[in-house]
C-alpha positions as CSV (number, residue, x, y, z in Angstrom):
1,X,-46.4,-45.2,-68.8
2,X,-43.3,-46.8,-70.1
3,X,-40.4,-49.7,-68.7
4,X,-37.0,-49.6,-69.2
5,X,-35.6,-52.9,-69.2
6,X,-31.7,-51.2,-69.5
7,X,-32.1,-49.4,-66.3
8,X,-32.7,-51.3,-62.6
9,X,-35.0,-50.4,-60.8
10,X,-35.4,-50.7,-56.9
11,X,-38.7,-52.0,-57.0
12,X,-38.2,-54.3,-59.2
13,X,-34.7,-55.7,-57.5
14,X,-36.9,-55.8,-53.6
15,X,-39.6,-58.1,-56.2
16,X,-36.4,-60.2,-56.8
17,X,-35.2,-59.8,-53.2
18,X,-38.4,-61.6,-52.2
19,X,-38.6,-64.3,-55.2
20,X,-40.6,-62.6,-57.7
21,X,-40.7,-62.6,-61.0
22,X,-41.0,-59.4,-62.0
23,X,-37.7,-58.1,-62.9
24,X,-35.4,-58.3,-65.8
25,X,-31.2,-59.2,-66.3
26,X,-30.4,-55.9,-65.2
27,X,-32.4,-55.9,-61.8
28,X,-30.9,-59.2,-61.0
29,X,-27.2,-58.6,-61.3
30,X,-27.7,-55.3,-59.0
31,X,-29.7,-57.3,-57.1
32,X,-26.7,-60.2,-56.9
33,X,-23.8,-57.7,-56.4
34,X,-26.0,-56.1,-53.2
35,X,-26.5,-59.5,-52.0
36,X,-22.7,-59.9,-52.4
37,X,-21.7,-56.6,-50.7
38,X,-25.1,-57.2,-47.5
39,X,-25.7,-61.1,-47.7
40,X,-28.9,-60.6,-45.6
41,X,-30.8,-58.0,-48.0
42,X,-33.3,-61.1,-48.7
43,X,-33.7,-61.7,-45.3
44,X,-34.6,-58.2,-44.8
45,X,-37.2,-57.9,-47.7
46,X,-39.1,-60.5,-45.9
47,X,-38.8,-59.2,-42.8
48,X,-40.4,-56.1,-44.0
49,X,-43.2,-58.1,-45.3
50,X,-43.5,-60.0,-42.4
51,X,-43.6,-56.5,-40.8
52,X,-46.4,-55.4,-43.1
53,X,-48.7,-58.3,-42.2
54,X,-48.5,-57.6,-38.6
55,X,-48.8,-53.7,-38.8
56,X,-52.3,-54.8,-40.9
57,X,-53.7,-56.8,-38.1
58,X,-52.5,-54.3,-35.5
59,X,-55.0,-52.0,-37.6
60,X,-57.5,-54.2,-37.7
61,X,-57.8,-54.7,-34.1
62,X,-57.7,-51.3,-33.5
63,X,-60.9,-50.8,-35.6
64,X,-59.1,-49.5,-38.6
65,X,-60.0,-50.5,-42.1
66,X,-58.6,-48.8,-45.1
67,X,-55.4,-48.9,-45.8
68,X,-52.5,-46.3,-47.9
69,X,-49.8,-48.1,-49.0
70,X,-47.0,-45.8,-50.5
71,X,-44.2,-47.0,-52.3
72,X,-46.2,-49.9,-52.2
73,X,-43.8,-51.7,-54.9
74,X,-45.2,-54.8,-56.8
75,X,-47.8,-57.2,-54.7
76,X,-47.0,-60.4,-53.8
77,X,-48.3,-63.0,-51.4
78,X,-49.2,-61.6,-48.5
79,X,-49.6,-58.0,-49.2
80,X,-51.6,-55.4,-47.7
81,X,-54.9,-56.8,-49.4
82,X,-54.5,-59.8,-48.6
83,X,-53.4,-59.2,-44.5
84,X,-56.7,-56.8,-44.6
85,X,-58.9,-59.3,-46.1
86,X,-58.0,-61.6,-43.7
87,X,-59.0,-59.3,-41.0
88,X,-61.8,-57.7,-42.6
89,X,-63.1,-59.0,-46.1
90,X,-64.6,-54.9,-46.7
91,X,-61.0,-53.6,-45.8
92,X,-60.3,-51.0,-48.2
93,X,-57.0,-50.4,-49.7
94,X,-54.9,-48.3,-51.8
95,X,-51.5,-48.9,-53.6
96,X,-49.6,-46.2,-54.5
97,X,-45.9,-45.9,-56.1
98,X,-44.1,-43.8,-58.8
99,X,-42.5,-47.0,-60.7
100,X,-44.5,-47.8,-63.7
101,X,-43.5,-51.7,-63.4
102,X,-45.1,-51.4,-60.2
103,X,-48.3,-49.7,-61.0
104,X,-48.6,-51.8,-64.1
105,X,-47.9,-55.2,-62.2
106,X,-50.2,-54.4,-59.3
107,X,-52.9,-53.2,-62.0
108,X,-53.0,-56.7,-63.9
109,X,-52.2,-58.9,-60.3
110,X,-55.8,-56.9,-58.2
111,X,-57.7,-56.6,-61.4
112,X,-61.2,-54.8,-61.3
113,X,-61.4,-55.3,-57.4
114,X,-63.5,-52.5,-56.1
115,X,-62.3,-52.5,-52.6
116,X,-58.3,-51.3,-54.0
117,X,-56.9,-48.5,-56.1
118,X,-53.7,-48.3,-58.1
119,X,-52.4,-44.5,-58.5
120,X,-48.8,-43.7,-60.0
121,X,-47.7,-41.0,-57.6
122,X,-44.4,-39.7,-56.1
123,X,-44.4,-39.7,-52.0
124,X,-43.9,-35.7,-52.2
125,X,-47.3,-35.5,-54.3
126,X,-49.3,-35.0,-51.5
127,X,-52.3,-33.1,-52.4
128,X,-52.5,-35.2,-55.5
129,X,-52.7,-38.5,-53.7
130,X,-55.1,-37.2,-51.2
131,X,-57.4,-35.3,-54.0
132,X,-57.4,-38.3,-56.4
133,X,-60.6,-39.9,-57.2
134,X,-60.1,-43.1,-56.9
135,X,-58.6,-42.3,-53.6
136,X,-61.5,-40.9,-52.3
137,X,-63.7,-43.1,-53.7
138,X,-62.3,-45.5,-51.3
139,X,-61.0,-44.1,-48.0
140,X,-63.0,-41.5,-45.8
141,X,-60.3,-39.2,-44.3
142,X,-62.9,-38.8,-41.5
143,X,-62.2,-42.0,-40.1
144,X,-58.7,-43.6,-39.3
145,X,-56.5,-44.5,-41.9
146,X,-53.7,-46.7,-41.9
147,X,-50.3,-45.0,-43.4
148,X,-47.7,-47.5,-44.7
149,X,-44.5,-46.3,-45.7
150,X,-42.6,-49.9,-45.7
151,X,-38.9,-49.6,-46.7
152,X,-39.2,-46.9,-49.1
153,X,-38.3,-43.6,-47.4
154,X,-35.2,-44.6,-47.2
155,X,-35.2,-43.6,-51.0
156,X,-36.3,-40.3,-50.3
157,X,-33.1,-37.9,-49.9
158,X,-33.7,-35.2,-47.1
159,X,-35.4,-31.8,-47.8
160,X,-38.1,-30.1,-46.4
161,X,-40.4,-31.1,-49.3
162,X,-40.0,-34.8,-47.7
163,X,-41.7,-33.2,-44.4
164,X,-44.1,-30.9,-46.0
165,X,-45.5,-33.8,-47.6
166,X,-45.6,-36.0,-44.0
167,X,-47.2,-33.3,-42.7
168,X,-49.7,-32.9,-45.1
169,X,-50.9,-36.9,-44.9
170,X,-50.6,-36.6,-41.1
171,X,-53.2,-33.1,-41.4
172,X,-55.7,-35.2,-43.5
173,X,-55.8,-38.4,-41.3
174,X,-58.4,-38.3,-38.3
175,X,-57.2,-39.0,-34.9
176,X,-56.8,-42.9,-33.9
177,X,-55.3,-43.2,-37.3
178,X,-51.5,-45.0,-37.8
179,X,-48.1,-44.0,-39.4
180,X,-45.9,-47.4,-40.0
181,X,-41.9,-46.6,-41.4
182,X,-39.1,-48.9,-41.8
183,X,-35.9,-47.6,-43.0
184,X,-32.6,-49.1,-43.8
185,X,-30.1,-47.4,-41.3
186,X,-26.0,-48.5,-41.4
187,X,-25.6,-49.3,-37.1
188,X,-22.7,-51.0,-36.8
189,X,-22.3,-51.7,-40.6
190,X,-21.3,-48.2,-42.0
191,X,-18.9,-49.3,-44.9
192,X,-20.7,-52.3,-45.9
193,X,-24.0,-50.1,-46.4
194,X,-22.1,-47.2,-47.9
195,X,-21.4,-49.4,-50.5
196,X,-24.4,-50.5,-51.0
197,X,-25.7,-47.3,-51.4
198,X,-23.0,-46.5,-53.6
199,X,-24.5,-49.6,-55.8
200,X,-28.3,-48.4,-55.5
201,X,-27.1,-45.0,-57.6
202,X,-27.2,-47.0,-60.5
203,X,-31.1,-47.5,-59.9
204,X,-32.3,-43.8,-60.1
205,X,-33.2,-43.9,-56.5
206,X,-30.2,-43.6,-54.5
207,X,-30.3,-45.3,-51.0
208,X,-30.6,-42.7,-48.0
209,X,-29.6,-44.4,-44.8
210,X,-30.3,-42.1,-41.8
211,X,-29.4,-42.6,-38.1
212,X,-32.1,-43.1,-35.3
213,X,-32.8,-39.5,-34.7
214,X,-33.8,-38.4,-38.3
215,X,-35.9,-41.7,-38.6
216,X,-37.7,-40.2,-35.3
217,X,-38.2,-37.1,-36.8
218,X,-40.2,-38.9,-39.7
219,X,-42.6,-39.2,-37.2
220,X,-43.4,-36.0,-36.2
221,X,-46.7,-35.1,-34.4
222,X,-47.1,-39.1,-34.3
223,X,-47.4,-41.1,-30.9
224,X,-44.9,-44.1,-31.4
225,X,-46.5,-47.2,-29.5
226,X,-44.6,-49.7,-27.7
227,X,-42.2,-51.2,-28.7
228,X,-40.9,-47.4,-30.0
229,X,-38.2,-47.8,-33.2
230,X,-36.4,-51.0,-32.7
231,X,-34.6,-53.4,-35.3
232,X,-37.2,-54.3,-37.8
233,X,-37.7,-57.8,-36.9
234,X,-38.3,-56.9,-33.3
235,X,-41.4,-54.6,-33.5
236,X,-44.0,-57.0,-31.6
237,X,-42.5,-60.3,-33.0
238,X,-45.1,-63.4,-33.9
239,X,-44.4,-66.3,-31.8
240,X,-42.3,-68.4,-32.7
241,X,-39.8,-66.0,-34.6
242,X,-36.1,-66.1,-34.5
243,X,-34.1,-64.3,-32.4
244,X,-32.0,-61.6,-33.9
245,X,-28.5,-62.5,-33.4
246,X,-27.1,-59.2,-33.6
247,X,-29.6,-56.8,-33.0
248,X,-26.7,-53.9,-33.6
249,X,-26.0,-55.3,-37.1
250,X,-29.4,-55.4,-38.2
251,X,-29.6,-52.7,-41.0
252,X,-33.3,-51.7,-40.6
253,X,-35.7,-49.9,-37.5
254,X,-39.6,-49.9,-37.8
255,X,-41.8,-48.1,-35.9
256,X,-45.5,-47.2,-35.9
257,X,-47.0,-43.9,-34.7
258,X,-50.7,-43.6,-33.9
259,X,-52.3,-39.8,-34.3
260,X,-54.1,-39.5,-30.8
């Protein structure tokens, strides 16, 4: 498993995004020209963790406790394990994500913890994520499961493989379990996120923004629960959070979908 320190990487710029410290010179100057080109990208990263956290104790009310985070990126305060614990100190979770800075980095920050897993695996690797040892070690596909694909599909260009592969995590979760998605989507902002996405080439993983309909077709055979796919920092809100200003502006939905 090996780093390029040359090349950005989109995990590594979202660590940066949220005031990490595990990036290098090129990850930050992509990272500052996309601030430049969509000043509220920051904002956004923590409003996807924010997101997170509250999907996690949604779960946990709901009885479930283990936990698939994919495209999980590098963990920082207030990641999955930590929401779960919170919740649930037995709450079982695994990471998974096909960046080796972010397998690495979340293999050295959890440590020998038996209750989480670390596996370097791409989205579309289905049967191998679902088959892995350590996977199964951990979760029991016979009770619910919590899926969390938090602002990483959007890197995921559009093919059947990306369905197949949905399909194939919804087919091996047990009924009462969750699908959570947010995705980066251009509303009102079309150039200024073409560009950005124009920028995000430079990563490897180009950004795919879709429009409402094909992020609803992400969750297919899923139940979306209330509030449906709305602007990211208005699914269920904490008390006490801003308003959004310009909810048509805002260039991210979330949802979660519950298999009933």
């Amino acid at each position: 498993m090996s780093v390029d320190p040359n090349r950005p990487s989109a995990a590594r710029i979202y660590d940066y995004f949220l005031g990490g410290t595990h990036n290098f010179a090129i990850d930050r100057e992509v990272a500052e020209r996309a601030y430049a080109l969509v000043p509220d990208l920051p904002q956004v990263a923590r409003d996807n963790r924010a997101f997170l956290r509250r999907v996690v104790r949604l779960a946990a009310s709901r009885g479930v406790r283990q936990f698939i985070d994919i495209g999980s990126g590098i963990p920082t305060e207030g990641n999955v394990h930590d929401a779960a614990r919170a919740a649930d100190p037995d709450a079982r979770v695994v990471y998974v994500d096909v960046d080796p800075t972010a397998v690495i980095h979340s293999r050295e920050i959890l440590g020998d913890d038996p209750r989480t897993a670390v596996l370097q695996a791409d989205l579309h690797q289905a049967d191998r994520v679902l088959s892995d040892a350590s996977v199964r070690a951990l979760v029991d596909f016979d009770q619910p499961v919590c899926l969390l694909l938090v602002a990483m599909l959007h890197f995921i260009p559009e093919s059947p493989d990306l369905h197949e592969a949905l399909r194939r995590y919804r087919d091996a979760a047990a009924q009462g379990s969750l699908l959570a998605i947010t995705h980066g989507t251009a509303g009102s902002r079309a150039e200024q996120l073409e560009d950005l996405a124009n920028l995000y080439v430079r990563t490897g993983t180009p950004l795919v923004l879709r429009d409402r309909a094909a992020i609803l077709a992400l969750f297919d055979g899923w139940e979306l629960l209330d509030p449906g796919l709305v602007q990211l920092p208005l699914w269920r809100p904490d008390p006490g959070d801003p308003p959004v200003e310009d909810p048509d502006a805002y260039a991210a939905l979330a949802a979660v979908g519950v298999l009933t």
